[in-house]
PyMOL Python script that loads the backbone (N, CA, C, O; Angstrom):
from pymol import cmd

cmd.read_pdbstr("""\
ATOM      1  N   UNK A   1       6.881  -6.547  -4.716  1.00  0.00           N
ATOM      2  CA  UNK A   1       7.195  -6.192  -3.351  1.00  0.00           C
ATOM      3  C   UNK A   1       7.016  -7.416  -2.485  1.00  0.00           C
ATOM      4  O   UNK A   1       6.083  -8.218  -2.500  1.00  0.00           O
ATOM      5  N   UNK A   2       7.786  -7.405  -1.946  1.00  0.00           N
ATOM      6  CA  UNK A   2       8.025  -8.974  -0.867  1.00  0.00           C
ATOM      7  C   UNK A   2       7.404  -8.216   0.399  1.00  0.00           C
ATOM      8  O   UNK A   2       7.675  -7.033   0.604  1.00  0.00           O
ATOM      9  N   UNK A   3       6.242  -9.222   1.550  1.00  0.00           N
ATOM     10  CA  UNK A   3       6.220  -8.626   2.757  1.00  0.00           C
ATOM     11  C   UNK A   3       7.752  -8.485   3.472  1.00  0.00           C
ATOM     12  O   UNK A   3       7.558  -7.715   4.413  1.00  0.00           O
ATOM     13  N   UNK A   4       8.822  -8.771   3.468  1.00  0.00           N
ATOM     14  CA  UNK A   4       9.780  -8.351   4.304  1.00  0.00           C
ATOM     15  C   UNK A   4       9.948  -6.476   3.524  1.00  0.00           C
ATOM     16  O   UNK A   4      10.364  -5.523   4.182  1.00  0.00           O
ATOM     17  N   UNK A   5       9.593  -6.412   2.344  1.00  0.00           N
ATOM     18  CA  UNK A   5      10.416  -4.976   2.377  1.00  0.00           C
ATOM     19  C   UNK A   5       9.556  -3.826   3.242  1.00  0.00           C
ATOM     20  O   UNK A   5      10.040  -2.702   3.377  1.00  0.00           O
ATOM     21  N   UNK A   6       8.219  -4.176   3.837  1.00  0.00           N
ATOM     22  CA  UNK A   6       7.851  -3.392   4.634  1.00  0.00           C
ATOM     23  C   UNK A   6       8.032  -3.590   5.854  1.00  0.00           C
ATOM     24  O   UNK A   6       7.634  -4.642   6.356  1.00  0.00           O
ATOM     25  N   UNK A   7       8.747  -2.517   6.694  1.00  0.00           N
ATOM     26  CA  UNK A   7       9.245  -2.375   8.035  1.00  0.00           C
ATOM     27  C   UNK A   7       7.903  -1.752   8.730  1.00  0.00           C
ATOM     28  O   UNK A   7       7.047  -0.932   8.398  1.00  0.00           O
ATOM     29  N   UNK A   8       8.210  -2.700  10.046  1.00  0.00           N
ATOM     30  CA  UNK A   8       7.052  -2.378  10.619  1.00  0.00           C
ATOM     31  C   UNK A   8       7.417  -1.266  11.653  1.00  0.00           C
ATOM     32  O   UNK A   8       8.384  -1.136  12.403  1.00  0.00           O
ATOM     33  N   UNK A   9       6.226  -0.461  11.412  1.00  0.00           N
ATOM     34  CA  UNK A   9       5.994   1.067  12.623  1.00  0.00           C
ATOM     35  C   UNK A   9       6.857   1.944  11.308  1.00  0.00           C
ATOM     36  O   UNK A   9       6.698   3.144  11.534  1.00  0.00           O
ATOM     37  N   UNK A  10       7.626   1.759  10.149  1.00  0.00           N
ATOM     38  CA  UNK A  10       7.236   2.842   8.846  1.00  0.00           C
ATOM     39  C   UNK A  10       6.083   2.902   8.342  1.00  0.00           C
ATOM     40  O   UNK A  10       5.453   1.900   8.002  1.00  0.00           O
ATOM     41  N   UNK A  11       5.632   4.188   8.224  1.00  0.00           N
ATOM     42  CA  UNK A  11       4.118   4.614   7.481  1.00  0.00           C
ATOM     43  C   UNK A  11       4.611   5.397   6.191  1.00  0.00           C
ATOM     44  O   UNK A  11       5.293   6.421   6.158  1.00  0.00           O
ATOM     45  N   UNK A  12       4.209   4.823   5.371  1.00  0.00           N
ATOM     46  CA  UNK A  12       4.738   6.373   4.135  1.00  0.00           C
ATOM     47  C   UNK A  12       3.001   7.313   3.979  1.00  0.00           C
ATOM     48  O   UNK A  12       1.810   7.114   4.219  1.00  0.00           O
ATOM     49  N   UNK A  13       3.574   7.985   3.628  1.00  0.00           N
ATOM     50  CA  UNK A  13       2.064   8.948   3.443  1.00  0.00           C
ATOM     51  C   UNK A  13       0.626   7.862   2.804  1.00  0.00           C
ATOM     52  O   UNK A  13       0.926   6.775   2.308  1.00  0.00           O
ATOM     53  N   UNK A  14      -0.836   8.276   2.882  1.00  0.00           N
ATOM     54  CA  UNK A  14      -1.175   7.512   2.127  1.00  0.00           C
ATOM     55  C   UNK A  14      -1.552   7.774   0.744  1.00  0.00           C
ATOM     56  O   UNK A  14      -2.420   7.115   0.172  1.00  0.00           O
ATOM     57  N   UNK A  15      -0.927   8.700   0.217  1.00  0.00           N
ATOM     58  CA  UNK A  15      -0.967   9.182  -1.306  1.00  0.00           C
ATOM     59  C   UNK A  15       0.549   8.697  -1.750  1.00  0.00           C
ATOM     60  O   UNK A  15       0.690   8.576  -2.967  1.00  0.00           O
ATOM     61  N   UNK A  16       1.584   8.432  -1.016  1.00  0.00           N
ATOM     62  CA  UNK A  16       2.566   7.730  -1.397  1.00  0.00           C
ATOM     63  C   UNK A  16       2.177   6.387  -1.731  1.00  0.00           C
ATOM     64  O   UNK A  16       2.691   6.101  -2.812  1.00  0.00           O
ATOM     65  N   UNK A  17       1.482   5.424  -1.264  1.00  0.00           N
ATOM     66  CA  UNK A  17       0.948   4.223  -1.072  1.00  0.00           C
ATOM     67  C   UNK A  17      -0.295   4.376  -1.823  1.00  0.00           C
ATOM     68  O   UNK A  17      -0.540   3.296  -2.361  1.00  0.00           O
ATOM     69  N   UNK A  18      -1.272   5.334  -2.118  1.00  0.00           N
ATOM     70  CA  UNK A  18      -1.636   5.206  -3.050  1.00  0.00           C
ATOM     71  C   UNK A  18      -1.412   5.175  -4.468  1.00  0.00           C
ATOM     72  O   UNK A  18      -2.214   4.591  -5.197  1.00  0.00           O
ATOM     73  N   UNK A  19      -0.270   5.820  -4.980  1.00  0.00           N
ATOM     74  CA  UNK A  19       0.169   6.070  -5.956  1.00  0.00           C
ATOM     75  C   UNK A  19       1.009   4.479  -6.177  1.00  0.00           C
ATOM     76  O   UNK A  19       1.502   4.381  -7.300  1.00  0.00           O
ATOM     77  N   UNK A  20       1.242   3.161  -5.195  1.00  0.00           N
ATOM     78  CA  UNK A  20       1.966   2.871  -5.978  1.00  0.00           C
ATOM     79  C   UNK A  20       1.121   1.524  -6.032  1.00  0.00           C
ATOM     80  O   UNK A  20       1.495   0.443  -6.487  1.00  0.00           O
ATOM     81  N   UNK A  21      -0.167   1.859  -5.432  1.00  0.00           N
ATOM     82  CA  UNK A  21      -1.257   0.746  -5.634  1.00  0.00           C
ATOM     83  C   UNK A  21      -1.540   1.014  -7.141  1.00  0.00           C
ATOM     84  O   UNK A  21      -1.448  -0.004  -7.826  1.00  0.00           O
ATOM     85  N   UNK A  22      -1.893   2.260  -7.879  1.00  0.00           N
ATOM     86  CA  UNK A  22      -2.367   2.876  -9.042  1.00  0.00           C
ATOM     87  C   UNK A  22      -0.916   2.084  -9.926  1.00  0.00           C
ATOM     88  O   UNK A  22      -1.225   1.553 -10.993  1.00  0.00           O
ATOM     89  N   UNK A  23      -0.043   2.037  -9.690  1.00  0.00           N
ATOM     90  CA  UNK A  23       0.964   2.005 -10.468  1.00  0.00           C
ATOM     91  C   UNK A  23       0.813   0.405 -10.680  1.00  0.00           C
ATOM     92  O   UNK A  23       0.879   0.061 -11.860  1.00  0.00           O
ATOM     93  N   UNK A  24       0.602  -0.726  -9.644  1.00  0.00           N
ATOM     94  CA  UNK A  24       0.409  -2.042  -9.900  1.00  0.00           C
ATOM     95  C   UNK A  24      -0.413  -2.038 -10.675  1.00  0.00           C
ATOM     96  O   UNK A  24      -0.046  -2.114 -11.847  1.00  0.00           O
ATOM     97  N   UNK A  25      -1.815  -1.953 -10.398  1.00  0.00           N
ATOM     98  CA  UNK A  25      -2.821  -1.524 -11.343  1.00  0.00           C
ATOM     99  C   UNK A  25      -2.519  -1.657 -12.680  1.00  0.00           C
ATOM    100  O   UNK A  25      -2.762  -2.608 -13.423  1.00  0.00           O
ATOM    101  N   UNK A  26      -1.860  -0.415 -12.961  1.00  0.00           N
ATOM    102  CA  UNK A  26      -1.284   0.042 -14.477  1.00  0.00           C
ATOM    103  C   UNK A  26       0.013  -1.574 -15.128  1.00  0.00           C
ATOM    104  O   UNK A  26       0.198  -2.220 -16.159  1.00  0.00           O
ATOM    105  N   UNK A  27       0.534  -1.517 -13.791  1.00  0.00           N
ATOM    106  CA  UNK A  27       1.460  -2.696 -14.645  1.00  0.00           C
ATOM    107  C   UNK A  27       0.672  -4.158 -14.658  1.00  0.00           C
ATOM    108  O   UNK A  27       1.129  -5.101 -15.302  1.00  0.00           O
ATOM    109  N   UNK A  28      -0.508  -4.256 -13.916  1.00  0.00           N
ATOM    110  CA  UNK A  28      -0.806  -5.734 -14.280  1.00  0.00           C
ATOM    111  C   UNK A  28      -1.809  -5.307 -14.995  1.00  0.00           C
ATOM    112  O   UNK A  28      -2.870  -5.877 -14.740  1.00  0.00           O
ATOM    113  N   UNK A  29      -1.848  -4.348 -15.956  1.00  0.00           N
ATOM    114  CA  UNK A  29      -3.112  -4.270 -17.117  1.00  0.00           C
ATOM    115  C   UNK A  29      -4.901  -4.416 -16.419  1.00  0.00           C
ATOM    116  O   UNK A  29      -5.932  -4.626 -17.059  1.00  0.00           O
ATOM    117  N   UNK A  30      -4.721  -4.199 -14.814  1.00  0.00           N
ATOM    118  CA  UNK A  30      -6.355  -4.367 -14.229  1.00  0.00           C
ATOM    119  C   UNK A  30      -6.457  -5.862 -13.809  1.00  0.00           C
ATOM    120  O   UNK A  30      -7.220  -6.196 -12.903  1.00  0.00           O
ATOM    121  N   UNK A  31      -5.625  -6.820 -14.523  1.00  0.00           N
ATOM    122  CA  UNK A  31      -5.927  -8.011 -13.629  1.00  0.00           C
ATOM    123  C   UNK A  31      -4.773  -8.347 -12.689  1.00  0.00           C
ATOM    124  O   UNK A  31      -3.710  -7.933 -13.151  1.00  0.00           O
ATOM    125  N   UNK A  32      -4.688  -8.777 -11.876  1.00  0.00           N
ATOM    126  CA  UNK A  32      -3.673  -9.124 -10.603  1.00  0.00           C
ATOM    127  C   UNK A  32      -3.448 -10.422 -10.901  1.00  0.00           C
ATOM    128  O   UNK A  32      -4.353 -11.043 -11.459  1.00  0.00           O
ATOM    129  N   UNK A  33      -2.486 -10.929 -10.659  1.00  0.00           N
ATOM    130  CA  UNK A  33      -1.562 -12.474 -10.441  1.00  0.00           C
ATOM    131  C   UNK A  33      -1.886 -12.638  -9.569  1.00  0.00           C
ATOM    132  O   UNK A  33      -2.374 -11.562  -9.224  1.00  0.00           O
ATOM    133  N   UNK A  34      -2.065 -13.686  -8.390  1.00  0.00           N
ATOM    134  CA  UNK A  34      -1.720 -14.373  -7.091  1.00  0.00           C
ATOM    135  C   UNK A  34      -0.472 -13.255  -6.380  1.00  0.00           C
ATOM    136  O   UNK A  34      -0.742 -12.577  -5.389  1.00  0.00           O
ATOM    137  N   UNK A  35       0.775 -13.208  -7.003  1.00  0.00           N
ATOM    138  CA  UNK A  35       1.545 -12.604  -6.642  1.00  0.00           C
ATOM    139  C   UNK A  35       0.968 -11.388  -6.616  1.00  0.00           C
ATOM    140  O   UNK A  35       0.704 -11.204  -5.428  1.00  0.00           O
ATOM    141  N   UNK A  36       0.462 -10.028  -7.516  1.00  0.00           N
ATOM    142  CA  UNK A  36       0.178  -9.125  -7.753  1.00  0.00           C
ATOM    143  C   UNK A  36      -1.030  -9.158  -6.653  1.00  0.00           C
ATOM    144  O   UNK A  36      -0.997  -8.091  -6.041  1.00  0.00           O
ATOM    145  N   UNK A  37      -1.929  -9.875  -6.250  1.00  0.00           N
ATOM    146  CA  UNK A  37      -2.832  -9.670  -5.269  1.00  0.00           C
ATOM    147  C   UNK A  37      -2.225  -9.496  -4.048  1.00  0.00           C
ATOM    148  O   UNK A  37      -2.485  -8.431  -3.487  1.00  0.00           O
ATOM    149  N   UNK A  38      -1.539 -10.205  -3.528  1.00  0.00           N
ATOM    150  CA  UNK A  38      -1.033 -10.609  -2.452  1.00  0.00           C
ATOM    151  C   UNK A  38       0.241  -9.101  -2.096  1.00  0.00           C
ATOM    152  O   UNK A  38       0.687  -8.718  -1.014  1.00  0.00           O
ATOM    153  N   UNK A  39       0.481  -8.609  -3.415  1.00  0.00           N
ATOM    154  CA  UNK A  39       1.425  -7.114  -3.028  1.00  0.00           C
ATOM    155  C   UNK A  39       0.035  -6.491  -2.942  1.00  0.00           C
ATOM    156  O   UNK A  39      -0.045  -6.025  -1.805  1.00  0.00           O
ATOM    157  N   UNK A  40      -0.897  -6.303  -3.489  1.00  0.00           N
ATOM    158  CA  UNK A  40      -2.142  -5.281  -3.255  1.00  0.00           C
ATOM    159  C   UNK A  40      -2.819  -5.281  -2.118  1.00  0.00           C
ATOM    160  O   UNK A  40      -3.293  -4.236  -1.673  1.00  0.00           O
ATOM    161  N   UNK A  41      -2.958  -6.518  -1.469  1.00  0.00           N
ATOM    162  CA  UNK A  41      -3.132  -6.510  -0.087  1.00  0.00           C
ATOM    163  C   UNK A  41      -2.304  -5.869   0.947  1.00  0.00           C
ATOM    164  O   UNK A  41      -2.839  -5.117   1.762  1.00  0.00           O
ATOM    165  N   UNK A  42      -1.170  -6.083   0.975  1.00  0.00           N
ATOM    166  CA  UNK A  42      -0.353  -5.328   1.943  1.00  0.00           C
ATOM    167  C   UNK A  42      -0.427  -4.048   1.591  1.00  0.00           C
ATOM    168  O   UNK A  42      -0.658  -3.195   2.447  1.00  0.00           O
ATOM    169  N   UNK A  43      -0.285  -3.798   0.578  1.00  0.00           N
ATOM    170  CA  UNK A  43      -0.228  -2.207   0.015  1.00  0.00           C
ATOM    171  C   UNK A  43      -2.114  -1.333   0.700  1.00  0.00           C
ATOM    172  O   UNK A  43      -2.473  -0.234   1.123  1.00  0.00           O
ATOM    173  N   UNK A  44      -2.470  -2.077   0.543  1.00  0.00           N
ATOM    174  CA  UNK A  44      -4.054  -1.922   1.221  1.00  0.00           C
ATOM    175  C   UNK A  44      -4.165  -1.532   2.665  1.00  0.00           C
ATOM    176  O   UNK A  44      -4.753  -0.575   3.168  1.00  0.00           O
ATOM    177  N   UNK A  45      -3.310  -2.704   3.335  1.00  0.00           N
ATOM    178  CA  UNK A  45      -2.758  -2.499   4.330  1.00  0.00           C
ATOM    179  C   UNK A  45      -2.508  -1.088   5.098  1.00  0.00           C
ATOM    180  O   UNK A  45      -3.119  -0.323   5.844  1.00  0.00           O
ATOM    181  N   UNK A  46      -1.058  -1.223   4.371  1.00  0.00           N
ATOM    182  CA  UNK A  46      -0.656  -0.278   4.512  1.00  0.00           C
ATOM    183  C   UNK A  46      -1.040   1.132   4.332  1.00  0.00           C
ATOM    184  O   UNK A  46      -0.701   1.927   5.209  1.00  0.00           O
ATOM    185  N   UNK A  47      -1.781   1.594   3.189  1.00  0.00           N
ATOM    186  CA  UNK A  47      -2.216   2.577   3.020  1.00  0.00           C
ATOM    187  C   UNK A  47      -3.635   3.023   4.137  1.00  0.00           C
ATOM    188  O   UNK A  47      -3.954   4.197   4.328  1.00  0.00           O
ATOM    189  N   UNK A  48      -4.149   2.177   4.598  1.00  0.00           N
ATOM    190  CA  UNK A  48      -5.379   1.962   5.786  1.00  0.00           C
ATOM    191  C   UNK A  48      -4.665   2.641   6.831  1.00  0.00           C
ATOM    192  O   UNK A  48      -5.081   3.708   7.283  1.00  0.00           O
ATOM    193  N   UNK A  49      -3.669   2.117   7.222  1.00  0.00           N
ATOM    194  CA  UNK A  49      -1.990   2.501   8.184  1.00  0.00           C
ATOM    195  C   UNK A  49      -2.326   4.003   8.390  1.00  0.00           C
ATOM    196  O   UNK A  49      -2.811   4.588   9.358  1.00  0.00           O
ATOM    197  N   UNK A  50      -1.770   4.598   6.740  1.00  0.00           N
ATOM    198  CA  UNK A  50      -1.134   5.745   7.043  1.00  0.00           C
ATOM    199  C   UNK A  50      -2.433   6.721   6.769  1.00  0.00           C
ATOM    200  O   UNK A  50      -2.102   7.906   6.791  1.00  0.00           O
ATOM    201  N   UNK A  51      -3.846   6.497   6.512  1.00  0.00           N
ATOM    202  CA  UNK A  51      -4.635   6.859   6.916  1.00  0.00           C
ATOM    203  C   UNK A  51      -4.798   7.142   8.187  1.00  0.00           C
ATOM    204  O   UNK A  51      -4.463   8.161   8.790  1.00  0.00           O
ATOM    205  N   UNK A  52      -5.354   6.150   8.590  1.00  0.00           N
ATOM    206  CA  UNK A  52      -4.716   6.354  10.637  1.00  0.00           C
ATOM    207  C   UNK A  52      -4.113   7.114  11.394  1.00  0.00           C
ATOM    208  O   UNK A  52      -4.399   7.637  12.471  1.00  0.00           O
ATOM    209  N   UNK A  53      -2.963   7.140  10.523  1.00  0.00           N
ATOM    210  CA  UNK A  53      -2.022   8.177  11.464  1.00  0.00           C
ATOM    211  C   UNK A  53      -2.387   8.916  11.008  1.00  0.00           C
ATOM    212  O   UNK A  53      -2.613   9.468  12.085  1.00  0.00           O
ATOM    213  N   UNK A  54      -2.875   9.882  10.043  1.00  0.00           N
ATOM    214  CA  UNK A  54      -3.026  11.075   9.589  1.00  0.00           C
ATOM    215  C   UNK A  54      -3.952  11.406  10.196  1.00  0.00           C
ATOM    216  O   UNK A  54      -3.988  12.498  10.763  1.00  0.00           O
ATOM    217  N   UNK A  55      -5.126  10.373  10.233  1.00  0.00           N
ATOM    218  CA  UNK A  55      -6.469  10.875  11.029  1.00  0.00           C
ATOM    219  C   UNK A  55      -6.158  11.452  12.803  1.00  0.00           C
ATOM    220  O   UNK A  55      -6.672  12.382  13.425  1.00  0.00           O
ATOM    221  N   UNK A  56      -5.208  10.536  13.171  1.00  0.00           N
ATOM    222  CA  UNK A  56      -4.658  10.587  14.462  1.00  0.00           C
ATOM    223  C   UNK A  56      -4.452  12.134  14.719  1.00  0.00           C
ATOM    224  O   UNK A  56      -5.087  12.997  15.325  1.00  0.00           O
ATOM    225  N   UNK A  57      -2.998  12.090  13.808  1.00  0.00           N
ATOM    226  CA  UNK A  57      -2.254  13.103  14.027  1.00  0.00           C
ATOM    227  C   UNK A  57      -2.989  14.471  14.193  1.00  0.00           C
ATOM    228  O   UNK A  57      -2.705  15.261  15.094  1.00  0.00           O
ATOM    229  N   UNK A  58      -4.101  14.721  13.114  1.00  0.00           N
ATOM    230  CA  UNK A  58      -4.558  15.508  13.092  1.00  0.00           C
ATOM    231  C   UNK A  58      -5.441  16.031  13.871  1.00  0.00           C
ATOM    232  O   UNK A  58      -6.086  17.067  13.709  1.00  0.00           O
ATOM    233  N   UNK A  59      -5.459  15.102  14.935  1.00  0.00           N
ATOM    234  CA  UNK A  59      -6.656  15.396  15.710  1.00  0.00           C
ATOM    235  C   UNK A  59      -6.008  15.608  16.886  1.00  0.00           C
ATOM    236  O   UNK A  59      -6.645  15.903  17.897  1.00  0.00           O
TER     237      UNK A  59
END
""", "prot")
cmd.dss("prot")
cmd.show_as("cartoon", "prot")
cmd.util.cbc("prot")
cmd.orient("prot")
């Protein structure tokens, strides 16, 4: 995942975004690349995000 493919002010759920942190995970065998870190960060990010709004929303 390149930072341009995330648009900013889109939130996907954060079980959407969790699921595809779990899925890097699974494809880099538990250790991360430079590259593979650097998608886990944003994905971190992001999933923090759509926490937020949920917490928001719900309140």
């Amino acid at each position: 995942m390149s930072p341009d493919s995330l648009l900013p002010g889109s939130v996907r759920s954060a079980a959407a975004v969790n699921e595809q942190i779990r899925a890097l995970w699974l494809r880099a065998g538990g250790t991360l690349s430079a590259q593979e870190r650097a998608e886990y960060e944003l994905l971190v990010v992001e999933w923090a995000e759509a926490i937020r709004a949920a917490v928001i929303e719900a309140a």
